[in-house]
C-alpha positions as CSV (number, residue, x, y, z in Angstrom):
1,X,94.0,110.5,77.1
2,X,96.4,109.5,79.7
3,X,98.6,106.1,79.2
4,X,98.8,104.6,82.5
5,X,100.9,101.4,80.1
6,X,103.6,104.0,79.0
7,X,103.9,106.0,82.6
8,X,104.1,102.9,84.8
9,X,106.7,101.5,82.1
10,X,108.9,104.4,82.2
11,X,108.5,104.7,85.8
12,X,109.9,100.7,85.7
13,X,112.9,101.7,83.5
14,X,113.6,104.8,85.8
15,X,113.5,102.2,88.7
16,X,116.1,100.1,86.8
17,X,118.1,102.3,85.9
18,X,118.4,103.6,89.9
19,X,119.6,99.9,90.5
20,X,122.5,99.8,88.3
21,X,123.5,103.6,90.0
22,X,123.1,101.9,93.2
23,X,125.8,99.1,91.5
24,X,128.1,101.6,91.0
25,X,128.1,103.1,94.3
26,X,125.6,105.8,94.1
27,X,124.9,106.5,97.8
28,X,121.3,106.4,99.1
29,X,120.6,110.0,99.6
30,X,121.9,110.6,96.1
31,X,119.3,107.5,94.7
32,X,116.3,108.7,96.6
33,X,116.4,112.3,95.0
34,X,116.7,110.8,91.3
35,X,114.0,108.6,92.7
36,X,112.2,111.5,93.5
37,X,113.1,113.7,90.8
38,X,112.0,111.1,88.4
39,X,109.5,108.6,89.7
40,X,107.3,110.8,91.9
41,X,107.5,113.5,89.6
42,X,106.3,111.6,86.5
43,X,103.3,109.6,88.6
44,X,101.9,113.1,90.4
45,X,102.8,115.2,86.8
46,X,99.3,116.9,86.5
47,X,97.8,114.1,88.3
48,X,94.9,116.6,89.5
49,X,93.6,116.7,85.6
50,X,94.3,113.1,84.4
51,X,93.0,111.0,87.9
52,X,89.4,111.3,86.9
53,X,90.2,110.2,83.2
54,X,91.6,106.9,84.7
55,X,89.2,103.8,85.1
56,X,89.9,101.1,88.1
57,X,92.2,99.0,86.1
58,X,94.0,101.8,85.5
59,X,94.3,103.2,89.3
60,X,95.3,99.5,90.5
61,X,97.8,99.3,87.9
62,X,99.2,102.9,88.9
63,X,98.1,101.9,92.8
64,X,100.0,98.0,92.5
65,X,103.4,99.6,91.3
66,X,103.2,102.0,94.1
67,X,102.9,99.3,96.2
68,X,105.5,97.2,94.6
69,X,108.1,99.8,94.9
70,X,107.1,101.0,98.3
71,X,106.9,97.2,99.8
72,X,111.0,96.6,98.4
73,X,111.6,100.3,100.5
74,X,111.4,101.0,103.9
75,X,110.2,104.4,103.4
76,X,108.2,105.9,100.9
77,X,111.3,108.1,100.0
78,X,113.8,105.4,100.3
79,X,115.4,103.0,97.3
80,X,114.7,99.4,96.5
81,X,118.1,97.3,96.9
């Protein structure tokens, strides 16, 4: 079974932890490939198998912290400050 709880979490301590880089003067194109390397990859990993598993709390929780992150950025592909 897939633990949307545990992914979106991690996801959230990734996210963290690319604002304290970003406090010590990480540069943005450096930040949005961790962000990348990290975030996407752990949302999309296998994301084919485990989508139809999910039920609708699930996809809005996975859906609202998209949308959280991606209303901080200006681009999908782009940091929160």
């Amino acid at each position: 079974m897939f633990d949307v709880c545990a992914v979106i979490s991690s996801c959230a301590q990734t996210m963290h932890a690319i604002r304290i880089l970003r406090s010590h003067g990480m540069d943005d194109p450096q930040l949005q490939l961790v962000y990348r390397a990290v975030v996407i990859a752990k949302i999309t990993y296998a994301s084919s198998s485990w989508w139809g598993f999910t039920n609708a709390a699930d996809r809005q929780r996975l859906e609202g912290f998209c949308d959280v992150v991606n209303g901080k950025i200006s681009t999908p592909l782009a940091i929160p400050h």
